[in-house]
N, C-alpha and C positions, 0 to 999 in steps of 0.2 A: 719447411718442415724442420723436424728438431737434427735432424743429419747433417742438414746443410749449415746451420746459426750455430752449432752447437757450440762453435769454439772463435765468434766473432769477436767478441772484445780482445779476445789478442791475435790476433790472424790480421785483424784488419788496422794495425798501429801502421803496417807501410801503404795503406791502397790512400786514393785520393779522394778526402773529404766532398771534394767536386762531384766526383762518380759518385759518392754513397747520395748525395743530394740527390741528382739525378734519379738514381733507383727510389729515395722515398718519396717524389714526385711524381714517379710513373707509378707505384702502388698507390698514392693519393689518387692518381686519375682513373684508375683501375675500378678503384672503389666508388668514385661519384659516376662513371659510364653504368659499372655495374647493380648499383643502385636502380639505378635512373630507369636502364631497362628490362632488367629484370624484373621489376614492380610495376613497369606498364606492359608488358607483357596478361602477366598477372591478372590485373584489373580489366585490361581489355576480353579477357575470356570471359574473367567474372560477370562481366558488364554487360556480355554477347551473349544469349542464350544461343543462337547459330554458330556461333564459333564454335562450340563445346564438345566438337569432335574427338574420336580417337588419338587423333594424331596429336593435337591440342593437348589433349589430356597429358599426353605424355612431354609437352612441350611446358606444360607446368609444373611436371616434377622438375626438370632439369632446371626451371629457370629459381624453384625455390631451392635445389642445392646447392643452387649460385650465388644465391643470397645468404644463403647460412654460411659459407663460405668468405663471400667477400665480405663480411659481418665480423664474424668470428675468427677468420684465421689471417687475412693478409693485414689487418691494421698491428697487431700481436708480433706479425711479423716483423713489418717495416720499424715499427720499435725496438725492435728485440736487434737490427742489425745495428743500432749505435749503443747499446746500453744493456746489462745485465737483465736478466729477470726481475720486477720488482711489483706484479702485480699479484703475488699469493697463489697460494694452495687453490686454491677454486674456480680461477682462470686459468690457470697452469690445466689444470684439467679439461676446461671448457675448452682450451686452446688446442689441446693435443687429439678430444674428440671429435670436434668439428672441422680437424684438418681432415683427416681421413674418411669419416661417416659420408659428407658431399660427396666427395671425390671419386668415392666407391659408389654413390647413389646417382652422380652422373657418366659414371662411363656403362653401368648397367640402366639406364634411361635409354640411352643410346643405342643396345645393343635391343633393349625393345623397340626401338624406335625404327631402327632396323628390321627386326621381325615384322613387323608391325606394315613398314613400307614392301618386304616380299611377300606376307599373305594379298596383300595386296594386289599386286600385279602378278603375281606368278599363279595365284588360288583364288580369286576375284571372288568366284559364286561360292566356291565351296568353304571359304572363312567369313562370310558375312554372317553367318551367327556364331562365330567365334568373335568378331571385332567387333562387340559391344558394348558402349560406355561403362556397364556395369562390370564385365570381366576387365576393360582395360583399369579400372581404378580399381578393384579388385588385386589386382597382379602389380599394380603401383604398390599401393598397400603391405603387400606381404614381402616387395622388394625391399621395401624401406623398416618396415619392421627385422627382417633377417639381419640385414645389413647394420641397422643401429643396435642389436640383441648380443651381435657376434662381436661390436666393439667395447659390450661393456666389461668386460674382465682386462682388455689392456688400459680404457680407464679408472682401473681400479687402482693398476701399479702404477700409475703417473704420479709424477712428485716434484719437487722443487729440491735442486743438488746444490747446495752449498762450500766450493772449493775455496780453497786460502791461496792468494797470490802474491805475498810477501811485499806486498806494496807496489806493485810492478807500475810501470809510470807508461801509459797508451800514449803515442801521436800518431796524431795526421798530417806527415811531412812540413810540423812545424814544431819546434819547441816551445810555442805560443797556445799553440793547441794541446799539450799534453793534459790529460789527466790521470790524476794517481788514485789506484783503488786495492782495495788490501783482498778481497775476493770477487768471486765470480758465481753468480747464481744461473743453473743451469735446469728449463724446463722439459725432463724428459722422462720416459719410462725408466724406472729404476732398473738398475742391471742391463740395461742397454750396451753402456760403452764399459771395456776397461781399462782405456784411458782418454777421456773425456776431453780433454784438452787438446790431446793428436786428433781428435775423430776418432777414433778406434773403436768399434765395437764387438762385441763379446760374441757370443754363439748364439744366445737367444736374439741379441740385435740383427745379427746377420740371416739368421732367419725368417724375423718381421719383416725385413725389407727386401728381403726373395719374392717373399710372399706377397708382397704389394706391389714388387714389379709385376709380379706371373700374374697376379688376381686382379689387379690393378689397370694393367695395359697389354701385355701378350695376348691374353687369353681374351677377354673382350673385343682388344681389338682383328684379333683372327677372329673372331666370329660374326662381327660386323663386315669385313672385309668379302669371308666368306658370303654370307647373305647376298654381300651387294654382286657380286661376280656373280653367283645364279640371277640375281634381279637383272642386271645387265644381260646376259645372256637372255634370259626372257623376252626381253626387248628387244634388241637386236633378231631373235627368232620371228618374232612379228609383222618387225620391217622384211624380212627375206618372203615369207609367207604370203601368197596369193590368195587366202581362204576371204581373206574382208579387204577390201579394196581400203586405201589410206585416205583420210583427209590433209588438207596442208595442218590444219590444228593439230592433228593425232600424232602425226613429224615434228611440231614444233612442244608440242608436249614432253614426247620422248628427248626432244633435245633440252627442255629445260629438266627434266630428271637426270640425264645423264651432267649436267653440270653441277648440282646439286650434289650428287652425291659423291663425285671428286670432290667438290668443298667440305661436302662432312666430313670424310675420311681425311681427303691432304691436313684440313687445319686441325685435327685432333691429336692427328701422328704427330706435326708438326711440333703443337708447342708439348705434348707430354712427352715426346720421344728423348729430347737431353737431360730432363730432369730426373727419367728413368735409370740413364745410360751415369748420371753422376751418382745415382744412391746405391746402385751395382759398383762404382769404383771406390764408392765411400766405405762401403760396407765390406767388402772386403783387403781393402790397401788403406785405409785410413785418409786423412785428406792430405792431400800434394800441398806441397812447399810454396811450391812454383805460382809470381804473380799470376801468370794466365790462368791457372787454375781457381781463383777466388774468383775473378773476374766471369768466368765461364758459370760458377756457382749462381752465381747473383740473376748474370742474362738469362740461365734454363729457368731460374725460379720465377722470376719476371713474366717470362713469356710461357710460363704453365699457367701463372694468375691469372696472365691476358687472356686465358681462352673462358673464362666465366664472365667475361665484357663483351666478347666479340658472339658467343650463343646467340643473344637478340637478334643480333645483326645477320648471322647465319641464316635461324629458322624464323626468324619475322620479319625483317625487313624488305628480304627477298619477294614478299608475297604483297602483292595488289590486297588481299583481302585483309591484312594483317595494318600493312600501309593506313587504309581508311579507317581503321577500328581506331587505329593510336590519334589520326585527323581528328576524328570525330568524337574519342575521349576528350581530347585538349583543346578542341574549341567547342566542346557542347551541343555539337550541330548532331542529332538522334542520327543513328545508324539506321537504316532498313534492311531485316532478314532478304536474304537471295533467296530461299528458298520458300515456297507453299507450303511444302509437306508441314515444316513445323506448326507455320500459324496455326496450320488445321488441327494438329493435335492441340493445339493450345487452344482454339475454338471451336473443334468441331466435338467428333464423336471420341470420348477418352477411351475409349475397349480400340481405339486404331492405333495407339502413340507407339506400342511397341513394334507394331512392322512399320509406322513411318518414320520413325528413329532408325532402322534398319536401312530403308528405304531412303532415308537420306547421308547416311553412312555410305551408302550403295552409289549414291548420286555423287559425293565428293570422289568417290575412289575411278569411275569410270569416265566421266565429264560430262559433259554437256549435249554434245553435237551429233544428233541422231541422220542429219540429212543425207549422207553418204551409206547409210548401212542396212545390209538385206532384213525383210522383214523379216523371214525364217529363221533368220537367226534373232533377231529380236524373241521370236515367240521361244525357240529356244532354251536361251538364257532366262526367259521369263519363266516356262516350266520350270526348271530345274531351279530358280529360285521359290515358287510357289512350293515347291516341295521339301524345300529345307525349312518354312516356317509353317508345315504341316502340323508339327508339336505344338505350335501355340496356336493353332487352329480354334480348341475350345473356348477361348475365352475373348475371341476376336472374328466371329462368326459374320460376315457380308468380306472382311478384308484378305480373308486367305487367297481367293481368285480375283487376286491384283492384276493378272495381267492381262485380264479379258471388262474388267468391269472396273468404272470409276472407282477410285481411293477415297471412301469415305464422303466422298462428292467434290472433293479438292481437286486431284491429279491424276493420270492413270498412270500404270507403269510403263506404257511405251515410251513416256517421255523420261524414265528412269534410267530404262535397263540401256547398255552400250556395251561395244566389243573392245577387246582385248588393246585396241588402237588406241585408246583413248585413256581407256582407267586409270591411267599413272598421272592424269592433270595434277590430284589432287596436291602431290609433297610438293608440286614447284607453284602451287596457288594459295594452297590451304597454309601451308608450314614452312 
């Protein structure tokens, strides 16, 4: 970010050439991991008509803010720490938008992503006609619209600052390495700093970057937090609960949720939490003197870029179902859908697709493994789902009483519906 660069060509005449290598190495690697799997991510969905879950969906915003991101903002970066400004008015802008736009489009991904996994396990029947392909990209849509809408007036005042440096002569603890340069080109919002060379920034600066700590990470990240601490609880209320008898799956399910989502949270806190904690001292004390303090700048910045590399590896790697799509993109060998429901909409009767899109939305979120669980409660669950897709009854006439009568001739729903034991397979299979 423009807080942290702002005053590198003279701050960094005492650090070691060795260390700046190092860091545009690790943004180089940053950038080709980030690449690599953010774009098969990507494609694997594209490619997967059964991928193309809820969960997914929202696994594609985040992995294109990653990409507009490690695109647009860390190679600008990694430049920008040995060398003045020197790419124009027009990147200067590019640069300053698509720092923040992502960044703000992936920490609220997340916090749907979040919602998204508590309607989930906590409200199973009663959000399945709220967790719809069409509202989840729907609410992609308008997140990403608000969020790029409300940055375009700070891209309006970004500019390219021009300072005079009387010829100042830069080293990197060599009088072999010096170079002499007579100013300093700085890309930032105008009126930012008022003195630009200290860090220092003004009153509107200090309040952009309030703003993007609290908007940015506080407030997201408490809300994410929140969510997951009711989802957990949920869980855990389950395991204590006598009402449905457990299977060893529906335990080991729970236990890969519960690891999952310390990994979301730990690693999000982790790499945004210093780069936070440095634009809160930036912004209001200007930047420290002190070697450890550059050094500290460079590592939070580093290890904020690293978390748009490590996403993949988070929400797809983890997953068997994720694992085979990426096999079987890159060696050509055809995927085969897990699932019936779909083929049938794609060959059977079209007036079924929307309760077997539901119905298999339904299937990802509860799992699999019916062989442990009371019938009654199967009919249950199956009522009071027949009854939330009452409203589309008209225009899907033989498929509303799913759970008494085959599914269009495919499947019925007793092999659908499952208890509360299970339904959480999906985030540690599917994402």
């Amino acid at each position: 970010s423009t807080a942290t660069i702002v005053s590198w060509q003279v701050k960094w005449s005492t650090t070691s050439s060795l260390f700046l290598s190092v860091v545009i190495g690790l943004f180089s690697l940053v950038i080709v991991l980030g690449l690599f799997g953010n774009s098969l991510v990507i494609l694997v969905i594209l490619a997967n008509r059964h991928m193309r879950s809820t969960t997914n969906i929202l696994i594609t915003s985040l992995a294109v803010a990653d990409l507009l991101f490690i695109t647009l903002c860390v190679p600008f970066t990694a430049l920008f720490y040995r060398f003045t400004w020197k790419f124009g008015h027009f990147w200067c802008v590019m640069f300053q938008y698509f720092t923040y736009v992502p960044v703000y489009a992936s920490v609220y991904t997340l916090v749907l992503m979040s919602f998204d996994r508590y309607l989930a396990v906590v409200h199973p029947v009663r959000s399945i006609g709220w967790r719809t392909k069409s509202n989840t990209l729907l609410t992609v849509a308008v997140t990403w619209l608000v969020i790029s809408a409300s940055h375009v007036p700070f891209a309006m005042g970004v500019g390219v600052t021009t300072i005079p440096m009387s010829s100042t002569c830069l080293c990197n603890n060599s009088a072999a390495n010096c170079t002499t340069i007579s100013e300093v080109g700085i890309c930032s919002y105008v009126g930012f700093y008022s003195d630009p060379l200290a860090g220092r920034f003004s009153l509107i600066g200090k309040i952009f970057y309030a703003a993007f700590n609290i908007l940015g990470y506080v407030l997201p990240y408490a809300l994410i937090i929140t969510l997951y601490v009711l989802l957990v609880k949920r869980l855990l209320y389950d395991r204590s609960s006598s009402r449905l008898p457990q299977s060893i799956e529906a335990v080991k399910s729970k236990r890969r949720v519960t690891r999952m989502v310390v990994t979301v949270v730990a690693i999000f806190g982790t790499c945004w939490l210093p780069i936070h904690v440095i634009f809160a001292l930036q912004s209001w004390h200007g930047d420290l003197e002190e070697v450890w303090f550059r050094y500290l700048q460079v590592v939070s910045q580093v290890l904020a870029y690293m978390n748009s590399c490590m996403n993949p590896i988070v929400y797809a790697f983890v997953s068997d179902n994720f694992r085979q799509a990426f096999a079987s993109f890159l060696t050509g060998i055809r995927l085969k859908p897990k699932t019936r429901d779909v083929a049938a909409a794609d060959n059977g009767n079209r007036r079924c697709r929307p309760l077997l899109e539901q119905l298999h939305q339904q299937r990802e979120d509860f799992g699999f493994n019916l062989e442990h669980q009371e019938l009654d409660h199967q009919l249950q669950v199956g009522s009071e789902l027949s009854n939330s897709n009452k409203a589309q009854a008209d225009g899907t006439a033989g498929c509303a009483t799913m759970e008494m009568t085959p599914l269009c001739g495919a499947v019925q729903l007793t092999v659908q519906v499952h208890s509360s034991a299970t339904r959480d397979a999906e985030y540690a299979e599917e994402s």
